[in-house]
C-alpha positions in Angstrom: 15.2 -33.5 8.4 15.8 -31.3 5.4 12.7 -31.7 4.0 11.4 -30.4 6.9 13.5 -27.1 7.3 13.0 -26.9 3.5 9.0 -26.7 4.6 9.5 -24.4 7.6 11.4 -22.0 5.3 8.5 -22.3 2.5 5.9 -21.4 5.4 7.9 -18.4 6.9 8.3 -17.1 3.6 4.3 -17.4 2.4 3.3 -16.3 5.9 5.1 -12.9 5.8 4.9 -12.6 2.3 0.8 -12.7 3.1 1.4 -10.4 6.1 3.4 -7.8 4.2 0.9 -7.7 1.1 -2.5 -7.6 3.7 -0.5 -4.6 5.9 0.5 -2.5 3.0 -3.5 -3.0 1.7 -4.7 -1.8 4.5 -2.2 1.5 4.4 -3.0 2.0 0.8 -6.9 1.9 1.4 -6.5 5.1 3.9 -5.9 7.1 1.1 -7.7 7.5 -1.8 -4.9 7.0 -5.1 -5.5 10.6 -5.9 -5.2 12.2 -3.0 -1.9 10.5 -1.4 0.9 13.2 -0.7 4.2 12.6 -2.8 6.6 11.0 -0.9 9.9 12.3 -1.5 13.9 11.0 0.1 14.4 13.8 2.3 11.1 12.5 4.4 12.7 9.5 5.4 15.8 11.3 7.4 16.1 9.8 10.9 16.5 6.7 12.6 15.2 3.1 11.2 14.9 -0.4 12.5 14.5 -2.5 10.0 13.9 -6.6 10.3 15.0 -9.4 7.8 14.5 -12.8 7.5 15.4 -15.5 4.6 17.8 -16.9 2.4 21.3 -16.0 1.8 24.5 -17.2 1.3 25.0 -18.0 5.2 21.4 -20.1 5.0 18.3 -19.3 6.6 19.2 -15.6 8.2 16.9 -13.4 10.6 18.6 -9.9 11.1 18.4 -6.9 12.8 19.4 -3.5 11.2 19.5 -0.2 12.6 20.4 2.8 10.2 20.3 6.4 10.6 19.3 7.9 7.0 20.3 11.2 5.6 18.0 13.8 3.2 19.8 11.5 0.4 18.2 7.8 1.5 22.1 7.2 2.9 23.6 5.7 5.8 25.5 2.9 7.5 23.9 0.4 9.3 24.8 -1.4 12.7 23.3 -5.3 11.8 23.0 -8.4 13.9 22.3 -11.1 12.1 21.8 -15.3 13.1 21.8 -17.9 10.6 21.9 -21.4 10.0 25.4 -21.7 8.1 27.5 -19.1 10.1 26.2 -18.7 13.2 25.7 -15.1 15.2 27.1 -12.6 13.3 27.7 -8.9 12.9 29.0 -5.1 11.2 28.4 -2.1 9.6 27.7 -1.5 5.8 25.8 1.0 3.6 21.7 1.3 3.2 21.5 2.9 0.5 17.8 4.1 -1.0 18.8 4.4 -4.6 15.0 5.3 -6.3 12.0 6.5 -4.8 8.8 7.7 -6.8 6.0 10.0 -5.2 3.9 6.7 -4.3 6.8 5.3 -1.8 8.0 2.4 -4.2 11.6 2.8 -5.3 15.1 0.1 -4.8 17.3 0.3 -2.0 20.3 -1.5 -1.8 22.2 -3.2 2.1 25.8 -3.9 1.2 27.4 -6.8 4.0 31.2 -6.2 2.4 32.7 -7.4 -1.2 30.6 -9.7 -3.1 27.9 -9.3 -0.1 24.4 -7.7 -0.4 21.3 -7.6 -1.7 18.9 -5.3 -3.9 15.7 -4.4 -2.1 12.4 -3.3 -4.1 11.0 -1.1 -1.1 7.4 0.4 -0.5 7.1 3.0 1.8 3.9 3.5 4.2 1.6 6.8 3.1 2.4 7.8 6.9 6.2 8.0 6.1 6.5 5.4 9.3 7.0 2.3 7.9 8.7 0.5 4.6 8.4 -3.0 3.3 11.6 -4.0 1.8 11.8 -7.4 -0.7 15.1 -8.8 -2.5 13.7 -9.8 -5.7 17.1 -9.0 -7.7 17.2 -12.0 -10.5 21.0 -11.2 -10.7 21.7 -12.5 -6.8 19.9 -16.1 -6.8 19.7 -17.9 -4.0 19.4 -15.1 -1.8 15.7 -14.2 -0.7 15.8 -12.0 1.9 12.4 -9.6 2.7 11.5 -7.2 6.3 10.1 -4.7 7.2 11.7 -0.6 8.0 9.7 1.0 11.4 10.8 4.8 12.2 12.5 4.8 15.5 
């Protein structure tokens, strides 16, 4: 039985890890390098819904996260989260976006309490509409969480 979760989990992950790299392709190819606007914080302001699924301490986790984001890439979120280890669970924390260059790549960081989180490298759509988000953070092991941001 385990081998067979452990499978399921490596196909989710190569699926939308094949999804997320052919959608932000086909974003990048409507602009030409030189001729995509800066993207800059302050652009982001409004309401998000952002998607997650993967590994973390609670097991194989699939959340939803809504967050309202200030001029400064701040704001709290209200998650939902389902997992494999604890079940249907729930709360508020910060979404933070903590770099962001002119081409929409930049770190954000979701906080789930103490000891509880996970540091995204993000990559924002040209159209301002969408951002990938990816933990990739060495530092947090074990804990592989990716999604996907959509302006609400």
């Amino acid at each position: 039985m385990k081998r067979n979760v452990k499978a399921s989990l490596a196909l989710v992950a190569i699926v939308a890890a094949v999804a997320i790299t052919t959608s932000m392709h086909t974003v990048g190819a409507l602009y030409a390098e030189d001729d995509r606007p800066a993207i800059s914080m302050s652009q982001l302001a409004g309401s998000w819904q952002m998607t997650l699924i993967g590994n973390t301490g609670c097991g194989f986790t699939s959340m939803l996260t809504n967050v309202v984001l200030d001029a400064a890439g701040s704001g709290t979120t209200n998650t939902t989260a389902h997992s494999s280890g604890c079940g249907q669970t729930g709360g508020n924390g910060p979404f933070v976006i903590q770099t962001l260059n002119p081409n929409g790549s930049g770190t954000a960081n979701l906080s789930c309490g103490p000891g509880c989180g996970w540091e995204f490298n993000i990559q924002v759509a040209p159209n301002r509409q969408i951002f990938n988000v990816v933990d990739v953070y060495a530092a947090n092991p074990g804990n592989f969480l990716e999604g996907t941001a959509i302006r609400q």
